[in-house]
VMD Tcl script that draws the C-alpha trace (Angstrom):
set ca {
  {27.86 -8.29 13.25}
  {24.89 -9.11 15.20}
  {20.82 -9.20 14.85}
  {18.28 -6.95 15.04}
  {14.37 -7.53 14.96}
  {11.77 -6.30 12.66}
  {8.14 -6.45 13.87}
  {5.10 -5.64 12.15}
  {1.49 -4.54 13.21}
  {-0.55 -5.25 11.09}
  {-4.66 -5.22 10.88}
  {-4.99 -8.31 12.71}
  {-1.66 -9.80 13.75}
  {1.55 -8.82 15.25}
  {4.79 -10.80 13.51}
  {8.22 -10.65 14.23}
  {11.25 -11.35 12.53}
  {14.70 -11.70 13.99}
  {17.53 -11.34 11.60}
  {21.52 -11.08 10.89}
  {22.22 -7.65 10.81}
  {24.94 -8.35 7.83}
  {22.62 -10.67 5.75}
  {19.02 -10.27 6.81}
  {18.68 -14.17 7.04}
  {16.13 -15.11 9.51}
  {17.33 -16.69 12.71}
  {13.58 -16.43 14.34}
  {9.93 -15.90 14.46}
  {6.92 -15.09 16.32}
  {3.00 -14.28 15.96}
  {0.39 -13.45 17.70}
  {-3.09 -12.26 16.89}
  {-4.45 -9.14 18.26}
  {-7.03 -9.87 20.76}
  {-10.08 -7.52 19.96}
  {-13.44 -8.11 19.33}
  {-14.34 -4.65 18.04}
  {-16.28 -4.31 14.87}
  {-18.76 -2.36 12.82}
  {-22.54 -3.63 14.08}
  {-23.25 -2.60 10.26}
  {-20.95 -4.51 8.01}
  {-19.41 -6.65 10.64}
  {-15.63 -4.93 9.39}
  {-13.69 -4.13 12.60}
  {-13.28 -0.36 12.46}
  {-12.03 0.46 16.08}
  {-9.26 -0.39 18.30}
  {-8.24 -0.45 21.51}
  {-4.01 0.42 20.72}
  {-3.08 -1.42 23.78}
  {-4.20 -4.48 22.29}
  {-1.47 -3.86 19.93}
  {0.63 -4.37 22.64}
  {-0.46 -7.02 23.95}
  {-0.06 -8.96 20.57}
  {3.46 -8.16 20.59}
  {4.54 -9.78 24.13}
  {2.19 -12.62 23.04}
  {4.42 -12.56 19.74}
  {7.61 -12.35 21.43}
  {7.32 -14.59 23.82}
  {9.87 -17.72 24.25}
  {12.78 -15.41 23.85}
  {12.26 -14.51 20.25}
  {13.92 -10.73 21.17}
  {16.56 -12.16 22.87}
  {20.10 -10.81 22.42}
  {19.05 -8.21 19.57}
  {20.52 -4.95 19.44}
  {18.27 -2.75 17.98}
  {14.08 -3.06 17.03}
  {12.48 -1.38 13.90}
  {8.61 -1.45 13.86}
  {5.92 -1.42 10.71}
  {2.00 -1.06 10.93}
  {-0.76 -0.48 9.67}
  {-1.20 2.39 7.82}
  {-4.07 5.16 7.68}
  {-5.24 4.22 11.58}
  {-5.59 7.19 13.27}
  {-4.91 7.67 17.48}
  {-6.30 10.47 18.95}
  {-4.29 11.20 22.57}
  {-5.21 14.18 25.32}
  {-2.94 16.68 26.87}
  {-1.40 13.62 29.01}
  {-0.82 11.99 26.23}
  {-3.98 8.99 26.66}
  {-6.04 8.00 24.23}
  {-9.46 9.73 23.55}
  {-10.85 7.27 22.59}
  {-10.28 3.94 20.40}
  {-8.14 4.00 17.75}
  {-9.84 4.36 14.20}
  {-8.60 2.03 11.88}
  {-7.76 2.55 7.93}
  {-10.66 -0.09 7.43}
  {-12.95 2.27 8.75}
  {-15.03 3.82 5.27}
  {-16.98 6.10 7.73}
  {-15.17 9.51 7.28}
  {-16.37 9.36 3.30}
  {-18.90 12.39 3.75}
  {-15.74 14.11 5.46}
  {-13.46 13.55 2.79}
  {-15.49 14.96 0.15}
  {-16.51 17.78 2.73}
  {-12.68 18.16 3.05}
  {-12.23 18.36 -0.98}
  {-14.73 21.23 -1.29}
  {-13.40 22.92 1.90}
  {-9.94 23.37 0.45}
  {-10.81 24.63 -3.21}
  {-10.84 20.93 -4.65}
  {-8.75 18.00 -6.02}
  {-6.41 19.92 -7.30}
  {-5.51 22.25 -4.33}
  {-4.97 19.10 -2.11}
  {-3.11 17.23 -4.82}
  {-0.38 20.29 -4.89}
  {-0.61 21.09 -1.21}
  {0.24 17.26 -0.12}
  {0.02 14.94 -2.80}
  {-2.96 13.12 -2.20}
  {-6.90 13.60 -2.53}
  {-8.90 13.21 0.81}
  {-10.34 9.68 1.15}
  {-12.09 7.93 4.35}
  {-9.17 6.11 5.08}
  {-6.74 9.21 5.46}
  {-6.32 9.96 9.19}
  {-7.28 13.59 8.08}
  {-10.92 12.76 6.77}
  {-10.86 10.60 10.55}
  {-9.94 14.25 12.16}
  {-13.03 15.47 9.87}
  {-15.38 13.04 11.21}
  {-14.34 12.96 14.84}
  {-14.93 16.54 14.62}
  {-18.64 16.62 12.83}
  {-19.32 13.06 14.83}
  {-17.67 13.48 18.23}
  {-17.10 16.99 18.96}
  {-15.99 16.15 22.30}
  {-13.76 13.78 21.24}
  {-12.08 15.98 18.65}
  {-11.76 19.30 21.49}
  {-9.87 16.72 23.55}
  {-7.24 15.52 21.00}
  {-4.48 17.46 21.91}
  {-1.98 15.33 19.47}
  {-2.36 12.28 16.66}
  {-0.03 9.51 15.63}
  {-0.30 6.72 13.53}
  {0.07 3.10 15.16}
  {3.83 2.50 14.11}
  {4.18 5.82 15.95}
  {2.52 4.75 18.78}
  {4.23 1.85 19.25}
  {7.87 3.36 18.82}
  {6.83 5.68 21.81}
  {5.89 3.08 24.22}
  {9.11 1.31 23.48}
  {10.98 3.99 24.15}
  {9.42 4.38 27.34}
  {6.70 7.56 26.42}
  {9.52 10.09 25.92}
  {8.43 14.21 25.70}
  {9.34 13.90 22.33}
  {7.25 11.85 19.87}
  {8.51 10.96 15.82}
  {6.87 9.60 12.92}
  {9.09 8.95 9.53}
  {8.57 10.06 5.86}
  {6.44 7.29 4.91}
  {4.23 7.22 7.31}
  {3.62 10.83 7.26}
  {3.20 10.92 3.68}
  {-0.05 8.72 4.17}
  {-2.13 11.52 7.08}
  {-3.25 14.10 4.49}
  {-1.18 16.79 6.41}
  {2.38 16.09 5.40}
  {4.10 16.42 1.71}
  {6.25 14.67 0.71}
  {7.30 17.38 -2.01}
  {8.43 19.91 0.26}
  {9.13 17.41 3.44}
  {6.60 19.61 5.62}
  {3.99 19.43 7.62}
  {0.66 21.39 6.72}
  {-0.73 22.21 10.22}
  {-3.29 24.27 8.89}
  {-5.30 21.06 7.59}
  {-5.47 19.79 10.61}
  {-7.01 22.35 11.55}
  {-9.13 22.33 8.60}
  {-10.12 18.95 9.94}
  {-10.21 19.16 13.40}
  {-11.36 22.40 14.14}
  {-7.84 23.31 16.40}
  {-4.34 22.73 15.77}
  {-2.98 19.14 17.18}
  {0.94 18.33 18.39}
  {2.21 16.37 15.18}
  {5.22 13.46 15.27}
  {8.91 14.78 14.89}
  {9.75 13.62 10.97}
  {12.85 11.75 11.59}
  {15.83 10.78 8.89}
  {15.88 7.20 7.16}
  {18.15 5.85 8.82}
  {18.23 8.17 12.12}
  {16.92 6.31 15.36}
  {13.98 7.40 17.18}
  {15.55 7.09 20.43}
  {17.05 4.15 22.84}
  {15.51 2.20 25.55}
  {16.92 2.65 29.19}
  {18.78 -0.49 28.33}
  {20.21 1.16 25.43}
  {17.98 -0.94 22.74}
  {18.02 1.34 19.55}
  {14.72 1.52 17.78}
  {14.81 3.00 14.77}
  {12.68 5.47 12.59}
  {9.46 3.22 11.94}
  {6.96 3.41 9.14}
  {4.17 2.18 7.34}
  {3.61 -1.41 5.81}
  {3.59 -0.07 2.54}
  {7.05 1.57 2.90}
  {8.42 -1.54 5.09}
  {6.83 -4.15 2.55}
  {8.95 -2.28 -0.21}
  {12.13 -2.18 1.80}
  {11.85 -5.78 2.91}
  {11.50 -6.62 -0.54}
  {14.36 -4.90 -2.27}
  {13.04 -2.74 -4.18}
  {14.80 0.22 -5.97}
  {14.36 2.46 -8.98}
  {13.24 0.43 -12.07}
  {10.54 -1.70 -9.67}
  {6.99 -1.55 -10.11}
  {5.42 -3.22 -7.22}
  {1.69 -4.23 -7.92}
  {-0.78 -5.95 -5.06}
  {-3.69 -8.22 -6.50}
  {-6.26 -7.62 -3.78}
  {-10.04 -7.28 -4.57}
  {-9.17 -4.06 -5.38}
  {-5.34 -3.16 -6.39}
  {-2.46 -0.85 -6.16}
  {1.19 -0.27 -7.64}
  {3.62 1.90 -6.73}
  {7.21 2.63 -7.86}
  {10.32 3.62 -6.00}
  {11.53 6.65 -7.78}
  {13.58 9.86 -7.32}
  {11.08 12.31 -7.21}
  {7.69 13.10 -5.59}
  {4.91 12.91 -8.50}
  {2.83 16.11 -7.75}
  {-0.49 14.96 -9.76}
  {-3.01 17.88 -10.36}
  {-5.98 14.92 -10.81}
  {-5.26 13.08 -7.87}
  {-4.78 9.98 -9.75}
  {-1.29 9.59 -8.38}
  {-0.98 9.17 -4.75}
  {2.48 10.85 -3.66}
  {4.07 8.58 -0.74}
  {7.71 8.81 0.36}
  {9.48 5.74 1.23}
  {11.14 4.68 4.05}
  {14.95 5.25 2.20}
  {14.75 8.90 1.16}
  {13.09 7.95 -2.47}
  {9.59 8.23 -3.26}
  {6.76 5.97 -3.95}
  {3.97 6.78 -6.18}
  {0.90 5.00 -5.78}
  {-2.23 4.66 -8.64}
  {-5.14 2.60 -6.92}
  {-8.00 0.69 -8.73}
  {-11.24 -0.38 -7.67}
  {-11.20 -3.71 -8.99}
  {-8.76 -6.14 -9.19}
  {-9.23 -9.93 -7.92}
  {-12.95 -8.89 -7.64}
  {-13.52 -9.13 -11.05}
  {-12.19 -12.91 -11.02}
  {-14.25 -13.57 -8.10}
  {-17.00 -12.51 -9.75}
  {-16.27 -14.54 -13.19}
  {-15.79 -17.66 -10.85}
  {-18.90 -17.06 -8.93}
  {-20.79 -16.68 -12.61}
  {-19.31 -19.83 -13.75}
  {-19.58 -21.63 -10.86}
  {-16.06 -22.31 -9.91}
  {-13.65 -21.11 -8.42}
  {-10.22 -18.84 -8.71}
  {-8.06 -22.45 -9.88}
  {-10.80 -23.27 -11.83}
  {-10.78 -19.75 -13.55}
  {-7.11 -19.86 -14.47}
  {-7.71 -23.52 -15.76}
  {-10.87 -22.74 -18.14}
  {-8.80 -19.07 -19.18}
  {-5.61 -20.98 -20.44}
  {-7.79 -23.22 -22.51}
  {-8.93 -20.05 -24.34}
  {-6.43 -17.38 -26.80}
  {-5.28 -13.89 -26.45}
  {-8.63 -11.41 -26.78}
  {-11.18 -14.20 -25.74}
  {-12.28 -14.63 -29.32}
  {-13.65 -10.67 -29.06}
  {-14.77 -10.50 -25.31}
  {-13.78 -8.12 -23.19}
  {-14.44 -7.38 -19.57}
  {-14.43 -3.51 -18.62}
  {-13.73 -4.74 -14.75}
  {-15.54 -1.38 -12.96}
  {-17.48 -3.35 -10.72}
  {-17.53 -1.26 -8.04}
  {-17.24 2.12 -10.27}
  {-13.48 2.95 -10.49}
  {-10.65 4.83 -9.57}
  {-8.25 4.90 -12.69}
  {-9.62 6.32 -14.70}
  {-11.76 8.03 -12.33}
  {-15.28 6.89 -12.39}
  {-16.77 6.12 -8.96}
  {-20.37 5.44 -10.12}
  {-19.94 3.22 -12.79}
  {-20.49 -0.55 -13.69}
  {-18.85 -3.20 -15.46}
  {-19.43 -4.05 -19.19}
  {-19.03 -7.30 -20.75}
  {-18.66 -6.15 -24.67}
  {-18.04 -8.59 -27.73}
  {-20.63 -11.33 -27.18}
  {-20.93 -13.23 -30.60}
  {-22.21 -16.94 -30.87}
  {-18.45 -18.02 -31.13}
  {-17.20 -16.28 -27.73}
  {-20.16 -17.20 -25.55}
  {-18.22 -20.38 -23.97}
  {-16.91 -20.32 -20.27}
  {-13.10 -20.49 -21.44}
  {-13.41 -17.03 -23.49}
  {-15.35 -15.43 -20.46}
  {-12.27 -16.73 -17.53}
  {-9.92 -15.25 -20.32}
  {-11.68 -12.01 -20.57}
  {-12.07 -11.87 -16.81}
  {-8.01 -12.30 -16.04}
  {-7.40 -9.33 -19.63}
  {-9.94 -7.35 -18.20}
  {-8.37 -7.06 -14.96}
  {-4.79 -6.81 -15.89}
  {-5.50 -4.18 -18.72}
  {-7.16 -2.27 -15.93}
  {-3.88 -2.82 -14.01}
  {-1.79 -2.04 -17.13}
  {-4.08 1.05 -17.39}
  {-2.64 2.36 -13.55}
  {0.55 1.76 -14.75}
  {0.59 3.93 -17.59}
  {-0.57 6.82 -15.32}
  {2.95 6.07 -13.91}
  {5.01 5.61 -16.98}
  {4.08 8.54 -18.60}
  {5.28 10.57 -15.92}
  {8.52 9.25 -16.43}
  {8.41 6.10 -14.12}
  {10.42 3.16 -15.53}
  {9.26 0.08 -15.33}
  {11.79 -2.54 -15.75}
  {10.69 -5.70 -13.45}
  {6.64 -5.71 -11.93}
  {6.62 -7.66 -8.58}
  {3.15 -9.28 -8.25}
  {1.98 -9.79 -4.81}
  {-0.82 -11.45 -3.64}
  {-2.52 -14.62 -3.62}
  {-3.64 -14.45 -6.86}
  {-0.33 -13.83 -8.11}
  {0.10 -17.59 -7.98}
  {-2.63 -18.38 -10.91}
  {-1.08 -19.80 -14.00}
  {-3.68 -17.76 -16.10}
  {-1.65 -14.22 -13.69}
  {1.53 -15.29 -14.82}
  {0.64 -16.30 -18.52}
  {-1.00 -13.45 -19.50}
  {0.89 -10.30 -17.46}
  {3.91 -9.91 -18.87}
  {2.68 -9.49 -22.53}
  {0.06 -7.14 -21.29}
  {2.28 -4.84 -18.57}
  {4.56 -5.24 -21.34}
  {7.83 -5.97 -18.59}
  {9.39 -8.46 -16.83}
  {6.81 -10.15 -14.18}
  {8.37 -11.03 -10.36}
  {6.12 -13.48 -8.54}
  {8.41 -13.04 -4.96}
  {7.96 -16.17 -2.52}
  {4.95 -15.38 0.30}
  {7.34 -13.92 3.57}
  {6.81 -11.44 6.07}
  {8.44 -9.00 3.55}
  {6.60 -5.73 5.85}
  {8.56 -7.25 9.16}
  {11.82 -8.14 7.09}
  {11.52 -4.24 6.28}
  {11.38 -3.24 9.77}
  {13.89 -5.05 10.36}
  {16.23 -3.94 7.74}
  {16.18 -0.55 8.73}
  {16.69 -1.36 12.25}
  {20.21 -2.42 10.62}
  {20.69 0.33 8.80}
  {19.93 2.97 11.68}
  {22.09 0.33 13.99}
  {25.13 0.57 11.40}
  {24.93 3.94 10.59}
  {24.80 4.76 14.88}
  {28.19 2.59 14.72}
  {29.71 4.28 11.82}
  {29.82 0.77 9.87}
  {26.79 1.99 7.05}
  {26.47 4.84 5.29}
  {23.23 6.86 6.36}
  {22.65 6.87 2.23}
  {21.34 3.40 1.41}
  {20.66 0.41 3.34}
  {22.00 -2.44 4.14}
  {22.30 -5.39 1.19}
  {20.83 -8.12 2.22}
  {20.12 -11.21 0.35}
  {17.94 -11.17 -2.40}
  {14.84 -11.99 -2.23}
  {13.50 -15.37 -3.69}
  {11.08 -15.46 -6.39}
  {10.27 -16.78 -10.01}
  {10.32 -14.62 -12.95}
  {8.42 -14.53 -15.95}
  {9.52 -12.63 -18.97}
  {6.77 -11.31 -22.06}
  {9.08 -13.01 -24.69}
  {7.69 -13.42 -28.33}
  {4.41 -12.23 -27.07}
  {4.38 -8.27 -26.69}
  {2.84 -7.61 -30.21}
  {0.29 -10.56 -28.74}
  {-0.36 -8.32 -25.70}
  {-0.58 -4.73 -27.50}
  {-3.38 -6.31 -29.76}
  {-5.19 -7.57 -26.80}
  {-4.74 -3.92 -24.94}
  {-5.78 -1.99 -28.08}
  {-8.82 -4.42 -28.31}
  {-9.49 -3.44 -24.23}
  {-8.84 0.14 -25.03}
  {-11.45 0.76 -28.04}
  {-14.23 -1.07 -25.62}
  {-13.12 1.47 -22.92}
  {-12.87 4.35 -24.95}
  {-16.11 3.46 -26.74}
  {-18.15 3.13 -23.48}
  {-16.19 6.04 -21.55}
  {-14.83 8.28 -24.24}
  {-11.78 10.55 -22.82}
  {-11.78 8.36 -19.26}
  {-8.00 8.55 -19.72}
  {-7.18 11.41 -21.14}
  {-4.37 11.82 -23.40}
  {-2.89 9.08 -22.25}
  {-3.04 5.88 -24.71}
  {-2.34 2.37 -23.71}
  {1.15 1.20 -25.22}
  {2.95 -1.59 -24.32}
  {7.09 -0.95 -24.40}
  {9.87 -3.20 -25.43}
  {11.14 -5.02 -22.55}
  {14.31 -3.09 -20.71}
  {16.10 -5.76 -19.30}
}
mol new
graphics top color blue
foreach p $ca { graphics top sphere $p radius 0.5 }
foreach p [lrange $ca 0 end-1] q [lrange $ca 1 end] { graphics top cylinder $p $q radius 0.2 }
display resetview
């Protein structure tokens, strides 16, 4: 058939994959890092870019011949970075990356400005945070008014670097899923809301063309297609093979899951983040605060560290002999409460041994986790297999105790560049579908991904106990956090 190239930007590297158009094996690789130096004189987190270092990571990344021969290129980044360019389509200044927890006074001026969480949840899906490229309009405008009276157009950096591929054509295109992450662009009703940019910004702004799944943003002069684009998130889940009946869930210090389903999830709270995905589906996405944190933390107590944790958690039972771990270290986001702390409930003589406190620990977190993923499920998202991404995916004490408690199948997928293989994968798919040998419907089918599953087996009645136990500490120390919605743990669907 032939091969294409997937290559993703992410916040520090540039890595490409090369790949059989009809399988999606790998036939080559290259990385580079990107070579800034810019960073926050406060917290020492990089918060700016220069965008044409992202270029220069990707000839560092390609070089060798690793694009040699392919026919077409798709491209992931980074998401929630914001570029700002002038009438001549420059820069205005560095590019203001999702790290960047700045624009938080903006964001909540932003909530207020519009009526509230609510009115932005039904106008677009999502709640204003820092990260959101349309809190970064807020604060460019408030913080560099100059700035902000020059910006004449924003893209996101998997935009940006689809246009300079294509040579900086007139017209410029975004997809779906990346515009489903700005603040300005539901993914409900597919359209742009120009008017919060200019809620933002002060002035309207020229916004990407929205292009199809599998639709190309252009060719090269050499007649290279590259195709649509989009965000890691969206790429990550299309590299990965995930369709309707996936949960995907990433351990970081905080953590996040979203689903692929069929439908946007308007949610009037905000809890639900409404993405689209990079297929024509939709991803809804429920964040928490705390995730790996709260092991960190046990291991840094203990004095060990995350193997250590798993080790002394096995040696203990389901429910920690009565501890439990409320994990809102750094206050929370499902159920919403930003300025709270984290409890430690159930100390008897009997439980006060390091074993019951790593058990706790791992519950605590993945009840929190279970907790986000009942937001989901009772709006109707099935949950049939839970990838689990991440580092700390890996822990035996991870892959012991989530199944019973997420009360599914458990995927533990092999570490790969699953963002890139994304890219990639549409490249294919906008590639076949130009040549009339894919349907413009679904993507290609590549080869499954590799991974180890782990099923709840005997132990679901094990893991409802242990969430009920979780949920009267919660509901005793936050009463109505969750609402209506009670913790249950479903028979296994597959």
């Amino acid at each position: 058939m032939g091969i294409v190239a997937g290559l993703d930007s992410s916040s520090d590297y540039t890595r490409i994959v090369v790949c059989d158009t009809g399988t999606g094996a790998v036939i080559r690789r290259g990385a580079a890092p990107h070579p800034v130096d810019a960073h926050s004189p406060e917290s020492g987190r990089r918060v700016e870019i220069d965008p044409q270092s992202w270029l220069m990571s990707l000839g560092d990344a390609a070089v060798g011949g690793v694009l040699e021969g392919v026919q077409a290129i798709g491209v992931s980044a980074q998401q929630h970075t914001l570029l700002t360019l002038d009438a001549a389509g420059e820069p205005v200044r560095p590019a203001l990356l999702g790290s960047d927890r700045r624009a938080q006074a903006a964001a909540a001026d932003l909530v207020d400005a519009l009526g509230g969480r609510t009115a932005w949840a039904e106008a677009v899906g999502a709640v204003p945070e820092a990260a959101q490229p349309v809190a970064k309009l807020r604060w460019l405008a408030r913080n560099e008014p100059e700035s902000a009276a020059r910006t004449a157009a924003v893209l996101q950096p998997h935009d940006w670097l689809v246009w300079q591929l294509l040579g900086r054509p007139p017209r410029r295109t975004t997809d779906r899923g990346g515009a489903s992450g700005t603040g300005y662009w539901s993914a409900a009703t597919g359209a742009y809301r120009p008017d919060l940019v200019e809620l933002a910004l002060g002035h309207g702004a020229d916004l990407p063309d929205v292009v199809g799944p599998a639709e190309p943003a252009g060719y090269t002069p050499e007649g290279l297609l590259i195709s649509a684009g989009t965000g890691e998130t969206m790429a990550a889940a299309l590299g990965l093979g995930v369709g309707p009946g996936d949960v995907v869930m990433s351990l970081g210090a905080s953590g996040s899951l979203f689903a692929v389903h069929g439908e946007a999830l308007v949610d009037p709270t905000g809890t639900i983040t409404s993405f689209a995905d990079a297929t024509g589906r939709h991803l809804p996405v429920v964040h928490v605060s705390n995730a790996v944190r709260a092991l960190r933390g046990a291991a840094e107590l203990l004095g060990t560290d995350l193997a250590g944790l798993s080790r002394l958690a096995l040696n203990s039972t389901p429910g920690a002999h009565g501890l439990v771990l409320l994990p809102y270290l750094e206050g929370e986001r499902t159920p919403h409460l930003p300025h709270t702390a984290g409890t430690l409930s159930g100390l008897r003589r009997e439980s006060m041994k390091p074993e019951h406190l790593a058990r706790a620990a791992f519950e605590g977190m993945l009840c929190g986790l279970a907790d986000a993923l009942d937001v989901l499920r009772a709006r109707g998202v099935q949950a049939q297999r839970v990838f689990l991404l991440g580092p700390a995916a890996a822990l035996p004490a991870v892959q012991s105790v989530a199944p019973a408690l997420l009360g599914t199948q458990v995927v533990i997928p092999q570490p790969a560049e699953y963002a890139a293989l994304g890219a990639a994968r549409q490249a294919a798919w906008a590639l076949g579908t130009a040549q009339g040998a894919l349907s413009p419907q679904e993507p290609p089918p590549w080869q499954t991904v590799p991974a180890e599953a782990f099923g709840p087996g005997d132990d679901l009645a094990v893991g409802q106990a242990v969430r009920q136990q979780y949920a009267a500490v919660r509901e005793q120390t936050y009463p109505g956090a969750l609402g209506a919605l009670t913790p249950h743990v479903p028979a296994p669907s597959y």
